[in-house]
N, C-alpha and C positions, 0 to 999 in steps of 0.2 A: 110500436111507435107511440100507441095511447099511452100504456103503461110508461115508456120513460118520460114523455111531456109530464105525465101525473107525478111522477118521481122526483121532475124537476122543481115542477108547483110546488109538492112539499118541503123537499130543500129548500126553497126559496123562502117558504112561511118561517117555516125554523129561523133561519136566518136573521129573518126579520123581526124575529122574538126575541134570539138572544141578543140582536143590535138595542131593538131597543129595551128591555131590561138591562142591558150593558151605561144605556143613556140612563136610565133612570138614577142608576144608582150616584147617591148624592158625594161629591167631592170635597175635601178640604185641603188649602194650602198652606204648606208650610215655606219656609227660607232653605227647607233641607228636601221639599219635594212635595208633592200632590197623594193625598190619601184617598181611598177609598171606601165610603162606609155603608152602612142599612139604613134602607127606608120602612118605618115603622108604619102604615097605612092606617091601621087600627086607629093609632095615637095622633096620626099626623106631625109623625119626628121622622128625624133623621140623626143616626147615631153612630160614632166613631170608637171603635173599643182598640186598648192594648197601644195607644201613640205612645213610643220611648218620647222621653223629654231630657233625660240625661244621660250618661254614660257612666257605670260605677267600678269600683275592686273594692273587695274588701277591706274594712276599717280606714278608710281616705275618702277625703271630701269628694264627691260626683262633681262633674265637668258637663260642660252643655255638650249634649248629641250632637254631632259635628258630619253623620255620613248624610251624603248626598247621592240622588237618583233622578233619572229620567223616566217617564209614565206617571202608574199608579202604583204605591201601595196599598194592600189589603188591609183595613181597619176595623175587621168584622167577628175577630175574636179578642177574648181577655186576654192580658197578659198573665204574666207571673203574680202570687201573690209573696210578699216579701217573707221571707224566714222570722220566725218570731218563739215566743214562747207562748203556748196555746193554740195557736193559729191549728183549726180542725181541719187536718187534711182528709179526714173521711166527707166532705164537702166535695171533695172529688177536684179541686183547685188546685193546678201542678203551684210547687212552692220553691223557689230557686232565689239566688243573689241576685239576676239578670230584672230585678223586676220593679226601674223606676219607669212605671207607665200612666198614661190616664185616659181616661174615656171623656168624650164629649156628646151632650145630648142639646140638641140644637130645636126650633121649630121647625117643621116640612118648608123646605125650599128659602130657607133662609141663607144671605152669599154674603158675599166681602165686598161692604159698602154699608149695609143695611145697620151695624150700630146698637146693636140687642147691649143689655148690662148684661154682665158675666157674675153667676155661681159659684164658687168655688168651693169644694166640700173636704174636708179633711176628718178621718174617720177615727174613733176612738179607740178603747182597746188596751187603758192602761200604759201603753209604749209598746206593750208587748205582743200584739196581736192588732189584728182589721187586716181589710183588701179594702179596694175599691170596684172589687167585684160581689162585693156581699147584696143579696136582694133585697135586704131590711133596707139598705140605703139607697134602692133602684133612685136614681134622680127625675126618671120618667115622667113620676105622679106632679112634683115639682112644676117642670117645665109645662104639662097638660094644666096645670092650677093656672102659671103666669098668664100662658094663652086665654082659659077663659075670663081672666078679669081682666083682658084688656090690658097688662103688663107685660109684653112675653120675654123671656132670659134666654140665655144658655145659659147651662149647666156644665160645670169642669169636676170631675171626682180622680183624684191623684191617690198614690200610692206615696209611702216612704218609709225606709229602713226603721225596723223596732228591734226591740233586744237588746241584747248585746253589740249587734249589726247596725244599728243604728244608735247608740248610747253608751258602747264601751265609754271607760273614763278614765283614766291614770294619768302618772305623771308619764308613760311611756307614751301613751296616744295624742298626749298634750302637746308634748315634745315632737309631734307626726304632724300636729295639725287635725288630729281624730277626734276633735269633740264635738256633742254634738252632732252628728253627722245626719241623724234623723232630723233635727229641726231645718238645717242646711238643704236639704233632699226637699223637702217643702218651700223653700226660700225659691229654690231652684227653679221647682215646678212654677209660679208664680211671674219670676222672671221669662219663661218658656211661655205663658200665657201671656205677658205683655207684647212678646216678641210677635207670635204668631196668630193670638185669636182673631185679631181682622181676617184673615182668611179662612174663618169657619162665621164670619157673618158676627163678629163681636167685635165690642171697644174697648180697648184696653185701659182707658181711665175711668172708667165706671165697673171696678171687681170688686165683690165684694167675698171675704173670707171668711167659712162656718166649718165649726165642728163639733161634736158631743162629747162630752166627760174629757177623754185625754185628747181629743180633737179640740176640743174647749180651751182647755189648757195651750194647745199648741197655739191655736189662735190666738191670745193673751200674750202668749211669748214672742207672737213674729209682732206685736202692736209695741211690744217691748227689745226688738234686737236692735242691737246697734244704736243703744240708747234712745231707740223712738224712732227709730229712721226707717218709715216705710218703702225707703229707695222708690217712692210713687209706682209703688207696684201692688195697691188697692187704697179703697176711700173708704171702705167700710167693713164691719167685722162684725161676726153675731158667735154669741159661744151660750150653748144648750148643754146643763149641767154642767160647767166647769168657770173656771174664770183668772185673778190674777193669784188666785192666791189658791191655787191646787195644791193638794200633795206632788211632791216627785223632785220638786229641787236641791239639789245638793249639793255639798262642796267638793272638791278636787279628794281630799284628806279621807270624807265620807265614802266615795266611790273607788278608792285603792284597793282598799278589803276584797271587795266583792272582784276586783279585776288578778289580785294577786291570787285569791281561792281558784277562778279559771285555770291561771295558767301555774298552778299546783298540780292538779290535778287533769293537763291536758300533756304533763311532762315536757312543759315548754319554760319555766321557773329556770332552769338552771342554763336556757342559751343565751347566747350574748345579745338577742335581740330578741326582747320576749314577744313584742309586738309583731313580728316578720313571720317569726314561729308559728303565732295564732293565724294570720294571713296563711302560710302553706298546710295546714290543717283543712282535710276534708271536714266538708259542712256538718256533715253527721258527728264527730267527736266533738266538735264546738255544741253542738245544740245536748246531745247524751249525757255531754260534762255538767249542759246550763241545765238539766234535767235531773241527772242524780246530786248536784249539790244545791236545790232548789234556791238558785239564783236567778230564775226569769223574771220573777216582781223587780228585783233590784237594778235595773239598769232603768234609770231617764234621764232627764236634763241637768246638767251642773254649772254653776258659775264658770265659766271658764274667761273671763275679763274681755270676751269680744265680743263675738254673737250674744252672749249672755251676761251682762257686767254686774248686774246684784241682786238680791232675791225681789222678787215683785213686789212686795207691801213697799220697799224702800223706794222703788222707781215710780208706784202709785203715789206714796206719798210726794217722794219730789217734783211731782208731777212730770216726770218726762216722758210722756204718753204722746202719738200723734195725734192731731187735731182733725181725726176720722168719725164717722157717727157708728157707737156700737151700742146694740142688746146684751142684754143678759139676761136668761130666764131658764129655765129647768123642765124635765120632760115629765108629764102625768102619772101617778103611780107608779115611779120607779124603783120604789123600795121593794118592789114583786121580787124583782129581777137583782136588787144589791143586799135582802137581808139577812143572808152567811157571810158575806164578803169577810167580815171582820173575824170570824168566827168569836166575839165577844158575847155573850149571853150578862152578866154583870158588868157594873160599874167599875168593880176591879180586874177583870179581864182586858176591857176597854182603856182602863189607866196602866196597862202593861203593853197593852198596842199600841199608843199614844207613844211611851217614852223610847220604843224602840222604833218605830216609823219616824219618830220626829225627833228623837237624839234630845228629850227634855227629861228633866228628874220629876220625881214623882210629886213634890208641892205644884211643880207647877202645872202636871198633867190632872192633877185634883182642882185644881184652879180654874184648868179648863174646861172640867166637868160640870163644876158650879153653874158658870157661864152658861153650858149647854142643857138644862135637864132634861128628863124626859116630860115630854107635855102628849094631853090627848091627842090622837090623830087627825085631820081631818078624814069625812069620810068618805071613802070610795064612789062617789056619787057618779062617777062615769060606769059604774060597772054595774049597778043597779040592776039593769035590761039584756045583763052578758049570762052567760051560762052560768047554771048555778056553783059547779063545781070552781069556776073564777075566780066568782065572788070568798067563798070560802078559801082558796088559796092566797086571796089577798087578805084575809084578816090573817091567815098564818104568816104573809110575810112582812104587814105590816107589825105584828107582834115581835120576831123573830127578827126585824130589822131596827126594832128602837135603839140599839148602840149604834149600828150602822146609821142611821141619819144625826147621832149626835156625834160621831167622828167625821162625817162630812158635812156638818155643820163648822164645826173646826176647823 
């Protein structure tokens, strides 16, 4: 009789641990249903990983998430990270089409009411690669920073379609409504965060929009869709290394090439609907194709007269920019990490990069040289106190990167 009373006691503790660790665990609502996510104690967060925000099929605009439930969803794993060109799947990151999702990282015990300014992070990557599961851009450090100085945010880090997946471009896709699709998938998320971050304890007229290099650029381009029209879905934007005037826009005419070499070589050229064809194509031939005919650099953004109506210098200058407060600045020492990029070593390497990246003749690629030259460095002065072996890799890479900061100069 001891032993089962004892038996009962214990059941009974249990209980009472997973009841409340079951209360613990911190909730977010959406319009489509109540999440449930991790509390970080270390950190004092609470964080939501893997929330779908849209619904997608290949090469077509994504649609808002539309299913609905009763209880809690689990929001305690990553999702998908988006199929790309590069994207390291030795990272161990499963990588599928299913993967417009985002994470949100909140302060500890913050609800729907309380009014935090919102985050939002867009990762870079060229077009052709990121997650928003990469731990270079954990948002964690962010949000612990706002909390100590007395500012606290959440934090939103989204995913969206790269490659060809998110950037095909023809006059076939054009005709679909398929352009673009990556910047559209961001547009999206945004919209998903106006809609719903009140019930993760945030405002939705206080977002502000960030991303690095091709994040940068994207950011630049949503200040720029729709001839300026932030559809008041953020008031502020910050772009680190990138701005309105990145590489990557192109025209309808320029992006044909690269979409007709595709479906050359995916023996989709000859059906009567080239575009449907690459649609019923397993993942693996579409990425093998973008792989043996080294087409992954070449997909990103094109004019296409809606979301995107003309190259940026033209809507800087006409000024048709929102009336939002934004940064622009660049990340320390990043020629470590960009001085192969170009693989130019000369002046004249760099004036053969130039006129095939940017579709200019060679006066005017020499022209732009002038403009740019090579000037001393500043010096590494953050690295001073780093390993020494660091130091020495940044003079190799700031040597070995002089064309590369004079073509992103340009």
């Amino acid at each position: 009789m001891v032993a089962i009373s004892n038996l009962l006691k214990a059941v009974a503790v249990i209980l009472q641990v997973e009841h409340a660790v079951a209360q613990s665990a911190p909730t977010g609502r959406t319009l489509n249903g109540t999440y449930s996510g991790l509390n970080l104690p270390s950190l004092a967060q609470d964080i939501f990983l893997g929330i779908p925000f849209a619904q997608q099929r290949r090469f077509e605009q994504a649609t808002p998430f539309n299913e609905t439930w009763n209880g809690t969803r689990d929001a305690t794993e990553p999702g998908l990270t988006c199929a790309g060109f590069g994207t390291n799947p030795r990272e161990g990151w499963p990588i599928g089409e299913g993967c417009l999702n985002l994470n949100v990282v909140r302060p500890e015990g913050a609800f729907d009411g309380l009014d935090l300014p919102v985050l939002v992070w867009m990762y870079g990557g060229g077009y052709r690669q990121g997650s928003n599961r990469d731990p270079e851009f954990n948002t964690s450090f962010l949000v612990q920073t706002s909390v100590e100085t007395g500012h606290p945010i959440i934090a939103v880090s989204i995913n969206y379609r790269l490659s060809a997946y998110g950037f095909i471009a023809s006059q076939e896709a054009a005709g679909n409504g398929a352009l673009n699709i990556g910047l559209q998938d961001q547009r999206q998320a945004l919209r998903w965060i106006k809609e719903i971050i009140r019930g993760f304890g945030g405002v939705p007229n206080r977002v502000t929009i960030w991303g690095e290099s091709a994040g940068a650029s994207s950011t630049a381009l949503q200040l720029m869709a729709y001839g300026g029209d932030t559809q008041d879905l953020f008031r502020g934007a910050i772009m680190a290394s990138g701005s309105f005037f990145g590489f990557g826009q192109r025209s309808l005419a320029q992006a044909q090439n690269v979409y007709d070499n595709i479906t050359d070589h995916t023996g989709c050229a000859s059906a009567v609907d080239t575009l449907q064809c690459l649609k019923d194509l397993p993942l693996s031939t579409i990425n093998q194709t973008i792989y043996e005919q080294n087409e992954g650099e070449n997909f990103g953004p094109v004019i296409d007269g809606d979301f995107f109506r003309s190259y940026p210098f033209v809507a800087f200058r006409n000024g048709r920019l929102p009336s939002v407060n934004i940064i622009v600045g660049c990340n320390s020492d990043e020629g470590m990490s960009l001085g192969g990029q170009t693989n130019a070593n000369t002046s004249d390497e760099l004036s053969q990069y130039l006129q095939r990246g940017l579709g200019i003749n060679e006066t005017l690629a020499a022209d732009l040289l002038d403009l740019y030259p090579i000037e001393a460095p500043s010096p590494p002065y953050s690295l001073a106190q780093d390993y020494p072996w660091q130091a020495a890799t940044a003079e190799v890479g700031l040597f070995s990167g002089n064309q590369t900061r004079r073509s992103y100069g340009i």
